[in-house]
C-alpha angles and dihedrals in degrees: 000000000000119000105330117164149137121244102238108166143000107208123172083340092313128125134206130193134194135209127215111202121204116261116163111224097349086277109136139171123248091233091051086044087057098042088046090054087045104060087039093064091041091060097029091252122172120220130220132176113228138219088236091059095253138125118249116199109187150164092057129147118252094232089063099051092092097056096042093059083045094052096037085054082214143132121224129260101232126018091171134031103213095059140080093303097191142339105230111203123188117216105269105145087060101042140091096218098053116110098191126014105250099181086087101057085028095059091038085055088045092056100037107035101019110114085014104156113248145159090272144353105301130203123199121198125203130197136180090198130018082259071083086183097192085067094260104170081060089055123093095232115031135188116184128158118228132224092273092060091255123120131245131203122220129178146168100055132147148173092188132107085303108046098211108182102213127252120227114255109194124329133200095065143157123246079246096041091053089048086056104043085055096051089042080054111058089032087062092042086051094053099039114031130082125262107264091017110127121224096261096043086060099046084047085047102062101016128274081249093058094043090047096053096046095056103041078045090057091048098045093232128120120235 
């Protein structure tokens, strides 16, 4: 991986860098916790847990950042900052609450459409129940399942400088038919938007109503 990293912090004329691997959905394997932990101590590394549900590790020198991505064995995060940033995903395969489990769509969204190029940054949220405990109704992108088992699209969401709360885009879908309205989507927000615009100042930009019938046109499907 080189030495990707990301500038954190100038003090006294030093500089220190951190590092985000990628982790889908926050769900990590004992043995890749401990080597993560490792390779943090052996650089003198500080962790923090992320809002993303990811794994920071900062305050690193720039001359180690090679080695720390060889030793991790990872790849980053994020590798550009105007593209889909991170796929949250709440536990619902584990929890009681859940009425559908999500892992499953949320981890197929994080390998086909994670790191995809876009207008702006871009945050997708996955639940298995309207609890939607990612936040998904402040992501630009949501999948959430409702109390009947189906699932519900909601975009246009953010938590930013301009706290946007998301509109829902279509409900009563299938676990495939909410994979495809999200990658319909972002590939209509790719192709439309402005560079720089973020998902909910388009859709404010030409009207909720023109950006849901585009999209169920496109799919050939009926609100």
């Amino acid at each position: 991986m080189g030495n990707y990293g990301n500038l954190q912090k100038i003090k006294d004329g030093k500089r220190t860098y951190g590092i985000t691997p990628h982790i889908p959905g926050g769900f990590v394997l004992p043995e890749t916790l401990i080597k993560i932990a490792e390779v943090a101590k052996k650089y003198k590394g500080v962790l923090k847990l992320t809002s993303g549900q990811r794994i920071l590790i900062t305050n690193l020198r720039e001359e180690d950042l090679e080695n720390i991505w060889d030793e991790l064995g990872m790849e980053p995060a994020v590798k550009n900052q105007y593209s889909v940033k991170n796929v949250e995903m709440c536990p619902a395969n584990y929890c009681k609450r859940s009425k559908y489990p999500t892992i499953g769509i949320g981890m197929k969204i994080s390998k086909n459409l994670h790191g995809m190029p876009l207008p702006n940054r871009t945050k997708i949220g996955v639940a298995g129940c309207r609890n939607a405990c990612t936040s998904v109704y402040s992501k630009d992108v949501g999948v959430i399942v409702d109390i009947d088992g189906k699932f519900f699209i909601t975009v246009g969401g953010s938590a930013g400088f301009n706290p946007r709360q998301a509109d829902i885009l279509v409900k009563g879908l299938s676990e495939k038919e909410a994979y495809e309205v999200v990658k319909s989507t972002l590939e209509y927000y790719n192709e439309h938007a402005q560079m720089g615009e973020k998902l909910g100042e388009f859709i404010d930009r030409i009207s909720i109503d023109c950006f849901k019938a585009d999209i169920l046109k496109n799919l050939n499907m009926q609100e």
